[in-house]
TIVOMI-49682 format. One record per residue (C-alpha): residue in one letter; x, y, z; residue number from 1. Coordinates in nm, 3 decimals, always signed. Layout:
REM residues N
NODE   residu         X         Y         Z   num
NODE        a         X         Y         Z   NUM
...
***
This chain:
REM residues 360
NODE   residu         X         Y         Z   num
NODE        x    -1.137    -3.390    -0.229     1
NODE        x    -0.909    -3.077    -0.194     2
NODE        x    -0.595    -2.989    -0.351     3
NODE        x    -0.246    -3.154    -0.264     4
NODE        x    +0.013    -2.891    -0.124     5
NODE        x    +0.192    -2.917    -0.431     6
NODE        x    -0.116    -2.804    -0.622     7
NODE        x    -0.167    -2.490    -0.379     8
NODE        x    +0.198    -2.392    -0.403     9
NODE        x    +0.199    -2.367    -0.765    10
NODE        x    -0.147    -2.194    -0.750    11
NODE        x    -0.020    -1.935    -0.549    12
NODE        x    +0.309    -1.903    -0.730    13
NODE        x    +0.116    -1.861    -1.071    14
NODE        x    -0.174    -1.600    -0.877    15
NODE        x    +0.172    -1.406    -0.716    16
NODE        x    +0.348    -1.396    -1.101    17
NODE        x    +0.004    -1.348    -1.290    18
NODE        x    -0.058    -1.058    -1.101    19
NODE        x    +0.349    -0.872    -1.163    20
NODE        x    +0.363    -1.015    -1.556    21
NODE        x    +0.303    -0.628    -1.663    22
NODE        x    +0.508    -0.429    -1.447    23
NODE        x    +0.793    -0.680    -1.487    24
NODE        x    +0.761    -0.632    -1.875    25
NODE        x    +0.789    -0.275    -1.844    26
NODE        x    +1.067    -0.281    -1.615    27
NODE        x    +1.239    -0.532    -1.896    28
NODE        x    +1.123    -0.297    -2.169    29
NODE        x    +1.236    +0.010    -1.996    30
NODE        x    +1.588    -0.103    -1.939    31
NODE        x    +1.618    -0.171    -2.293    32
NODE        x    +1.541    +0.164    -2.361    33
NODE        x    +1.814    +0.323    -2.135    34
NODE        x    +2.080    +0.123    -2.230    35
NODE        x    +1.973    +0.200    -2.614    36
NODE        x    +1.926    +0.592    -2.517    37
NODE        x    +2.261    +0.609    -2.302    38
NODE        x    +2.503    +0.469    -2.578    39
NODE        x    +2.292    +0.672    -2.825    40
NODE        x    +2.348    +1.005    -2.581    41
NODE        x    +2.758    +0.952    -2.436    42
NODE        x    +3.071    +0.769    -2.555    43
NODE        x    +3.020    +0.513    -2.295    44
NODE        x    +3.178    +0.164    -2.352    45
NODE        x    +2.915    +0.034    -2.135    46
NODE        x    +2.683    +0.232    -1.997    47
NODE        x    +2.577    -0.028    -1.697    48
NODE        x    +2.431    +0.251    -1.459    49
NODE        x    +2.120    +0.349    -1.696    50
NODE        x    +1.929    +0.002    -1.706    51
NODE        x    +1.998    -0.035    -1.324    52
NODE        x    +1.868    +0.296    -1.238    53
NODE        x    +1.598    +0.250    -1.448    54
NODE        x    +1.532    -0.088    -1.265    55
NODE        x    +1.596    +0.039    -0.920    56
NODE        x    +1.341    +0.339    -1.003    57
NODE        x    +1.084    +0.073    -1.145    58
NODE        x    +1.102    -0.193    -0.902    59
NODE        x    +0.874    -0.064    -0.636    60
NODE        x    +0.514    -0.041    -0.585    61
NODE        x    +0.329    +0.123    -0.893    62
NODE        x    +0.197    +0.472    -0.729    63
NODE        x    +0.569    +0.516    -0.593    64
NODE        x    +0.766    +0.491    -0.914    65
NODE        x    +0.828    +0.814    -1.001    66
NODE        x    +0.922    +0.908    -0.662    67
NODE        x    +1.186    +0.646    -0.672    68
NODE        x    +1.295    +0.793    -0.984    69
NODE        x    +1.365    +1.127    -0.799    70
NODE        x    +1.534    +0.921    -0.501    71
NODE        x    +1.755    +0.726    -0.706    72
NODE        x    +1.909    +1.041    -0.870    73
NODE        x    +1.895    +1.268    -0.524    74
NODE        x    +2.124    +0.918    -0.408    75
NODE        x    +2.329    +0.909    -0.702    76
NODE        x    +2.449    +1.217    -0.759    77
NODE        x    +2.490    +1.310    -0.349    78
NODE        x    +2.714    +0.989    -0.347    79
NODE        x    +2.914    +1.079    -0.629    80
NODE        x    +3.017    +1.418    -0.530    81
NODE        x    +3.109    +1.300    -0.208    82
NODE        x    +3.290    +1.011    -0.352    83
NODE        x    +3.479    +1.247    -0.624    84
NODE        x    +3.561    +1.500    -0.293    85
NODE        x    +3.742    +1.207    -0.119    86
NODE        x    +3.905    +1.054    -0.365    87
NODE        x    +4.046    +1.435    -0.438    88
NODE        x    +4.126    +1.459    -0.048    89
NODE        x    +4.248    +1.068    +0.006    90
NODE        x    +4.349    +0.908    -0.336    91
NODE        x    +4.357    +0.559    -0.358    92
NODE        x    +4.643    +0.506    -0.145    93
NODE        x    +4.404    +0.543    +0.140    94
NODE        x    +4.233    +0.250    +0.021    95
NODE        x    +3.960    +0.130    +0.256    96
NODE        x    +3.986    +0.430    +0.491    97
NODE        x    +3.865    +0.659    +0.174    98
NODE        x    +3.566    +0.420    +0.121    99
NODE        x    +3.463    +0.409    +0.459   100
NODE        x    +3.509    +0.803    +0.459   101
NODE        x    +3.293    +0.888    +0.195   102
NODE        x    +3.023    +0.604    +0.231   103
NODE        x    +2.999    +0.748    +0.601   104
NODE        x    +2.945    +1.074    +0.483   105
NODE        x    +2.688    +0.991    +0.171   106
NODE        x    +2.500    +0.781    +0.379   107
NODE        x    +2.448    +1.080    +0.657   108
NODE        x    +2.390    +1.334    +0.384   109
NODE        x    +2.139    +1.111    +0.202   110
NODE        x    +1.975    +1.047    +0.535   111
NODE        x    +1.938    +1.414    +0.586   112
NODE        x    +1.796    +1.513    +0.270   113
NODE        x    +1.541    +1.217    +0.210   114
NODE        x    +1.581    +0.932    +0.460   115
NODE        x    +1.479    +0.675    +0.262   116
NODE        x    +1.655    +0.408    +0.214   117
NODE        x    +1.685    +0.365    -0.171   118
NODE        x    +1.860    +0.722    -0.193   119
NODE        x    +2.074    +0.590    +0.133   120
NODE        x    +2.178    +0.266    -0.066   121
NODE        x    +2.245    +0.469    -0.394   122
NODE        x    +2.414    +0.693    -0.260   123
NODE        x    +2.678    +0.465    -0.085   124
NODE        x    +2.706    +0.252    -0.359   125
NODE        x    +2.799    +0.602    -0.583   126
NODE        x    +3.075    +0.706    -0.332   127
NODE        x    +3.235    +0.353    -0.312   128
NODE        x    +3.208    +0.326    -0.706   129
NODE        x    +3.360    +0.693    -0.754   130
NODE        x    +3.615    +0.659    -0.509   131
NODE        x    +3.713    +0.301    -0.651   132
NODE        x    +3.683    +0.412    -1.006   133
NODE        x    +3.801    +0.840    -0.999   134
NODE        x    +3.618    +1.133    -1.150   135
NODE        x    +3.545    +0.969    -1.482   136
NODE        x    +3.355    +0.718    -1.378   137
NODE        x    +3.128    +0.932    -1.104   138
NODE        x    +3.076    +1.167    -1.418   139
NODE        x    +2.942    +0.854    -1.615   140
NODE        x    +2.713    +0.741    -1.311   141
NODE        x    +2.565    +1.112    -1.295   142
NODE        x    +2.510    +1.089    -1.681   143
NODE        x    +2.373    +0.737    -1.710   144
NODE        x    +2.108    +0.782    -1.415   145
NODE        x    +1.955    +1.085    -1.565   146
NODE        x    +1.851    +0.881    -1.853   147
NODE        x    +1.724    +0.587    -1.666   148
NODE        x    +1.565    +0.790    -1.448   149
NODE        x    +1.394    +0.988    -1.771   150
NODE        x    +1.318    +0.647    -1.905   151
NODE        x    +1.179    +0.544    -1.552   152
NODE        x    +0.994    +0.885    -1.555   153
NODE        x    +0.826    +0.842    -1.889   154
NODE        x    +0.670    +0.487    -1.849   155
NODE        x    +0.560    +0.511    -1.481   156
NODE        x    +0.414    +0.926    -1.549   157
NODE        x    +0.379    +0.931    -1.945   158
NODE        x    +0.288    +0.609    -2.116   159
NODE        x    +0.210    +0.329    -1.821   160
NODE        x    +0.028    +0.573    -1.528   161
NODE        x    -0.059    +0.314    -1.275   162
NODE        x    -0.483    +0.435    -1.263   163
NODE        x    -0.541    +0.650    -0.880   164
NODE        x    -0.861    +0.494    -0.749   165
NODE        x    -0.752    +0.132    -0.843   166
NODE        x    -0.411    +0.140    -0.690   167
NODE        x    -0.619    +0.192    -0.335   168
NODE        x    -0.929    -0.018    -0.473   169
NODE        x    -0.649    -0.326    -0.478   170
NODE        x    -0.564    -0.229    -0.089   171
NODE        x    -0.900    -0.176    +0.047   172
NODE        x    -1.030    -0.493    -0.110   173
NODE        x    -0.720    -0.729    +0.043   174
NODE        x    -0.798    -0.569    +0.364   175
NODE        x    -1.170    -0.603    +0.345   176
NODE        x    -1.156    -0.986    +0.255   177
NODE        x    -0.914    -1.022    +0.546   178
NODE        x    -1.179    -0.806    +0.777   179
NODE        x    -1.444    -1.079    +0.678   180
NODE        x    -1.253    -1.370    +0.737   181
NODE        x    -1.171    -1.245    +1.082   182
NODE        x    -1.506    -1.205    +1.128   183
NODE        x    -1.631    -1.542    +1.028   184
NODE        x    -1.371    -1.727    +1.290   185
NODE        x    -1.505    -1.476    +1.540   186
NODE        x    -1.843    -1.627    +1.520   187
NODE        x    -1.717    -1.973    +1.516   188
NODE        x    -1.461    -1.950    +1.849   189
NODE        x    -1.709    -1.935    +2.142   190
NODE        x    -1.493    -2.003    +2.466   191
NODE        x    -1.175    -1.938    +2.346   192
NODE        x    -0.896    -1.702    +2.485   193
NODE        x    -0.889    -1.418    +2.294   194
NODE        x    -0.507    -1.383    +2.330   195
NODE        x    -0.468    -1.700    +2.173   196
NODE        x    -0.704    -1.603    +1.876   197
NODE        x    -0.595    -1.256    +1.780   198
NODE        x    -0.246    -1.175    +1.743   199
NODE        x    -0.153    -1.361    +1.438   200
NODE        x    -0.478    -1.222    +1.264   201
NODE        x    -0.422    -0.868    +1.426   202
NODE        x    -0.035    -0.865    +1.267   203
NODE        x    -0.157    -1.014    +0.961   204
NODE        x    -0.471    -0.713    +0.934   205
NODE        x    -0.245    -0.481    +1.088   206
NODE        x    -0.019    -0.523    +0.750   207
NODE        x    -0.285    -0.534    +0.550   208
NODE        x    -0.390    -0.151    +0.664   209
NODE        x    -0.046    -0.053    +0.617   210
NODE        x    -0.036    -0.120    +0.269   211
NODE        x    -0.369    +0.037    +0.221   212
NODE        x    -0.212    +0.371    +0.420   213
NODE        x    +0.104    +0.336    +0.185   214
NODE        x    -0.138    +0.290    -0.139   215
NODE        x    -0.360    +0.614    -0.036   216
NODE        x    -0.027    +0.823    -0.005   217
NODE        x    +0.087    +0.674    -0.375   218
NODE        x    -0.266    +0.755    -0.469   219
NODE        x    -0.261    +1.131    -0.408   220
NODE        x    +0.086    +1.181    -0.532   221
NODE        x    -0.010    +0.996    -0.898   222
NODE        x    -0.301    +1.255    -0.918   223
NODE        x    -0.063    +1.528    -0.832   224
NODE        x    +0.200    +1.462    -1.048   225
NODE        x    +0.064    +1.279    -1.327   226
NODE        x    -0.142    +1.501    -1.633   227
NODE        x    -0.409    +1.237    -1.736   228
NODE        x    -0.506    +1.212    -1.350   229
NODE        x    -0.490    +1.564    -1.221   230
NODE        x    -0.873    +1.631    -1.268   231
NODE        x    -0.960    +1.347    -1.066   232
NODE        x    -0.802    +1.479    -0.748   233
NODE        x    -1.120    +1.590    -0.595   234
NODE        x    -1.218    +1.211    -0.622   235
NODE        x    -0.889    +1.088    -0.537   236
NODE        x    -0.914    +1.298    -0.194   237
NODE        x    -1.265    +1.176    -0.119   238
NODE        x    -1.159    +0.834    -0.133   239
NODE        x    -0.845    +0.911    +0.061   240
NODE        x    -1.032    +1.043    +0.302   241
NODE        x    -1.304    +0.766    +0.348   242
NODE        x    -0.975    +0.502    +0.310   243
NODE        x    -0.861    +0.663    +0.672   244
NODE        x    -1.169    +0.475    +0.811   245
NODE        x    -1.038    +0.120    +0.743   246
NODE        x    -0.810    +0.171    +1.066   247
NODE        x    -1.121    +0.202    +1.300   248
NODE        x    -1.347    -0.034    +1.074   249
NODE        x    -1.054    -0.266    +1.186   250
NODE        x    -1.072    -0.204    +1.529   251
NODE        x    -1.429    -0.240    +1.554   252
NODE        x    -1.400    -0.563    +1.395   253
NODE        x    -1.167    -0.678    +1.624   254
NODE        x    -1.365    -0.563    +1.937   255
NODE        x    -1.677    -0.779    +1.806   256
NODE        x    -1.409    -1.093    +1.734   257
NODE        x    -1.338    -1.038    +2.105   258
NODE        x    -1.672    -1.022    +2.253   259
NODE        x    -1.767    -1.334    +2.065   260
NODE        x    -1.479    -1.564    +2.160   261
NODE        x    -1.576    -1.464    +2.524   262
NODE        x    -1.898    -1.574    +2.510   263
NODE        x    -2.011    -1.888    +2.605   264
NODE        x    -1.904    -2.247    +2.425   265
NODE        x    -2.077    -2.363    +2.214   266
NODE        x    -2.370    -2.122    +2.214   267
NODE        x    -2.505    -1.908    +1.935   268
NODE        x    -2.697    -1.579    +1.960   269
NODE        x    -2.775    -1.260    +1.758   270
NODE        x    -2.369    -1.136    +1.809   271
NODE        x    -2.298    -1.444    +1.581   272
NODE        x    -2.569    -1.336    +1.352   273
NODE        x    -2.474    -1.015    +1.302   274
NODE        x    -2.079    -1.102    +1.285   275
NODE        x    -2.194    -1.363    +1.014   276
NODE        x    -2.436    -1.078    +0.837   277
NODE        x    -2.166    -0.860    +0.832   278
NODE        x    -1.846    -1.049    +0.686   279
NODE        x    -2.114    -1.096    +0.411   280
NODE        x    -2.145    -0.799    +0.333   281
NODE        x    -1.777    -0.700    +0.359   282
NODE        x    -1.709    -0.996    +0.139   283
NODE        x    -1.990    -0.878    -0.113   284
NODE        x    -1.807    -0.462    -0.099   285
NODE        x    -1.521    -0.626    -0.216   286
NODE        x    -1.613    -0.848    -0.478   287
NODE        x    -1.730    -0.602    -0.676   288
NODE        x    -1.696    -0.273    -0.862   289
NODE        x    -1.707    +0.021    -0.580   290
NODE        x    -1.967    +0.263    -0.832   291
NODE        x    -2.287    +0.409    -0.642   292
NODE        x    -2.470    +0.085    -0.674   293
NODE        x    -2.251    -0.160    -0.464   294
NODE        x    -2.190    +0.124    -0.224   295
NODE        x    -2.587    +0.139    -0.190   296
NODE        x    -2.637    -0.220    -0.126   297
NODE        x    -2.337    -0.230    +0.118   298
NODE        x    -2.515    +0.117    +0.325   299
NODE        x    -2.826    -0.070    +0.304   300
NODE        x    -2.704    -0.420    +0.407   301
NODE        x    -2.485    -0.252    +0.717   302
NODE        x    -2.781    -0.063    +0.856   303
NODE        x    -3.000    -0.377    +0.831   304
NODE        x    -2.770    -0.556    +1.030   305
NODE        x    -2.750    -0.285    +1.283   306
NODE        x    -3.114    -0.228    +1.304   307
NODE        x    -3.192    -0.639    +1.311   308
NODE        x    -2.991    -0.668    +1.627   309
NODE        x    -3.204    -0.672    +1.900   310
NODE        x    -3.235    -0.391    +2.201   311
NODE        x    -3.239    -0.672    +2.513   312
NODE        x    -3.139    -0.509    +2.865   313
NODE        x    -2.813    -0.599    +3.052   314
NODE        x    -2.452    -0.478    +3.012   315
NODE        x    -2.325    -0.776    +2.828   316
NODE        x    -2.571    -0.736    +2.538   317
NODE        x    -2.523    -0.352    +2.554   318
NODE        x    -2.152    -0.362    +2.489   319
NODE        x    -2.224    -0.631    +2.215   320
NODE        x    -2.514    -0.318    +2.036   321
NODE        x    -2.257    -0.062    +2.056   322
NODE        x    -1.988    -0.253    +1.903   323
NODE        x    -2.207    -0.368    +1.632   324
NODE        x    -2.293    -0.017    +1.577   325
NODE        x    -1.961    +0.046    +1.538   326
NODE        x    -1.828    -0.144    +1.281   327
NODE        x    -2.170    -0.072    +1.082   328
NODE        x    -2.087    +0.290    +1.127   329
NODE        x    -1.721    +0.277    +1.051   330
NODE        x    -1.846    +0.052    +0.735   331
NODE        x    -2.057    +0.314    +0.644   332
NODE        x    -1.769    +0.589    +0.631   333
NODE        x    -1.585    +0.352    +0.417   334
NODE        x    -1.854    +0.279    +0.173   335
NODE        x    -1.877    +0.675    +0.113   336
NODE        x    -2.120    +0.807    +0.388   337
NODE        x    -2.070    +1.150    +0.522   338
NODE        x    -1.996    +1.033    +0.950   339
NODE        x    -2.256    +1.285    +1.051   340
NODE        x    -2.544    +1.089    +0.794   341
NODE        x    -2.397    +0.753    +0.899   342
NODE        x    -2.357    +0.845    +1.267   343
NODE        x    -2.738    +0.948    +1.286   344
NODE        x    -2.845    +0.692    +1.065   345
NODE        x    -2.757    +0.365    +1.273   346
NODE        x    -2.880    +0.595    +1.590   347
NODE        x    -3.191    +0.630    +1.403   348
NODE        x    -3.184    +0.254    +1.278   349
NODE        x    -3.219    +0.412    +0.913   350
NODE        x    -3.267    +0.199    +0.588   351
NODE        x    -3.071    +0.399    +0.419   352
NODE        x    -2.809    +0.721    +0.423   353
NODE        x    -2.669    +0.938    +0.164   354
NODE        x    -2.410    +0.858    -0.055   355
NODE        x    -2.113    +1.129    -0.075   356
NODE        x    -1.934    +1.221    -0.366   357
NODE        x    -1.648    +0.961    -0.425   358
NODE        x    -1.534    +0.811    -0.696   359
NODE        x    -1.673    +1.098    -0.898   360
***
């Protein structure tokens, strides 16, 4: 008997809140700290802005933390100087014309010095407060968001440095389980129109590889800018490198999903075997620890599959070899095979191929 919907909701709500409890009691933590450090620091009656930028700076995905802590100030302080300039120029009796003025302005300066929008929204909020409020309080904002942004800077570089090789390990394995699924309803879809079948699962994988594209670029920029990870970075580029072959691994799974839900109804043959062999071993990759033994048994697995599928003439069943050979090879690449080894190795229906040097 399988769960009631009320019973899967709060399972996912507990997996969803499980899985932010630490971050969220750093980001709690954190803006303790601030507020503590800015009344400590100025004569502020209530220094508001150092827990929010804190907050702002912390609320983000954990390899692009410290990043936002640089944004937030680049936002604040370009807002408030452009607030402060037309408030000199406009006063309050312009009133609404002076906000719009020097929002306008912020919001095109921010854009052309970062272009992202957390220094955009910081710094029109900063020119709207500093206009509203006069020099004082602009003065206050610039104080109070150095310290959060120190505070934000010490627990997401210092004393809470979100590990390299995991923060991608987390993307690559959501994208892999996703990889394997689609493969599974592949095999099971005989007859069916392929543009019925694929978009939702090609948005859904297509967000997937985003995130792990967005997690390899937080990746590098942790080993670059964080101490305790800076001799790792000749790992942390290896893996970068062999992450960049999850785009193709997904097209090649998506070409195989296509060739099987042409196929005939209800018919099985050695595609479906091999689409089946596969999402097990994609499934298996991502269950587990990626050290030089599951890498092994994934190479080995992939080039079984590849060399199990059978050489029988006619175009049909050559399209369905080379795409096999595909996703094995792309597979390969992501496991940590040089393309050249893995290239020649499911040419050469190989039991093996060499292992490069990620993950140290």
């Amino acid at each position: 008997m399988g769960e009631g919907p009320g019973k899967k909701i709060l399972a996912g709500t507990w997996q969803r809140t499980r899985g932010q409890l630490w971050p969220v009691a750093q980001q709690a933590v954190a803006c303790g700290l601030s507020w503590w450090v800015a009344r400590l620091l100025f004569d502020h009656h209530v220094p508001l802005f150092a827990p929010i930028a804190t907050l702002v700076a912390l609320n983000t995905q954990l390899g692009g933390r410290g990043t936002n802590a640089v944004r937030v100030v680049l936002g604040v302080v370009c807002g408030v100087l452009i607030g402060q300039a037309a408030y000199m120029a406009l006063g309050h009796a312009a009133g609404a014309v002076a906000v719009g003025c020097a929002v306008l302005v912020a919001l095109l300066a921010a854009l052309a010095l970062d272009g992202e929008r957390v220094t955009m929204a910081q710094a029109g909020v900063s020119a709207v407060i500093a206009v509203a409020s006069g020099q004082v309080a602009g003065t206050e904002r610039i104080q109070d968001v150095l310290v959060g942004a120190a505070v934000a800077l010490l627990f997401s570089q210092m004393l809470f440095p979100v590990h390299p090789l995991k923060l991608l390990r987390g993307a690559e394995t959501a994208a892999l389980r996703r990889l394997a699924g689609l493969l599974r309803l592949g095999s099971q879809v005989h007859g069916n129109d392929p543009e019925e079948l694929l978009p939702a699962e090609s948005r859904a994988l297509s967000q997937l590889l985003h995130d792990v594209d967005q997690a390899r670029t937080d990746m590098v920029g942790v080993a670059r800018r964080t101490p305790r990870w800076r001799v790792h970075r000749s790992s942390v580029q290896a893996m970068s490198k062999a992450a960049l072959r999850l785009g193709m691994l997904g097209n090649s799974c998506l070409l195989l999903v296509r060739l099987a839900a042409e196929s005939a109804p209800e018919t099985e043959g050695p595609l479906d075997a091999a689409i089946d062999a596969l999402a097990d071993v994609l499934e298996a990759y991502a269950a587990t620890e990626p050290a030089a033994p599951a890498r092994r048994r994934c190479v080995r697995s992939a080039l079984a599959v590849a060399a199990r599928f059978p050489a029988e003439p006619g175009a049909h069943h050559a399209a369905e070899r080379l795409a096999v050979g595909l996703a094995v090879r792309d597979l390969l690449v992501v496991a940590g095979v040089p393309l050249p080894d893995a290239e020649r190795a499911v040419r050469e229906h190989a039991p093996d191929a060499p292992l490069g040097s990620l993950y140290g």
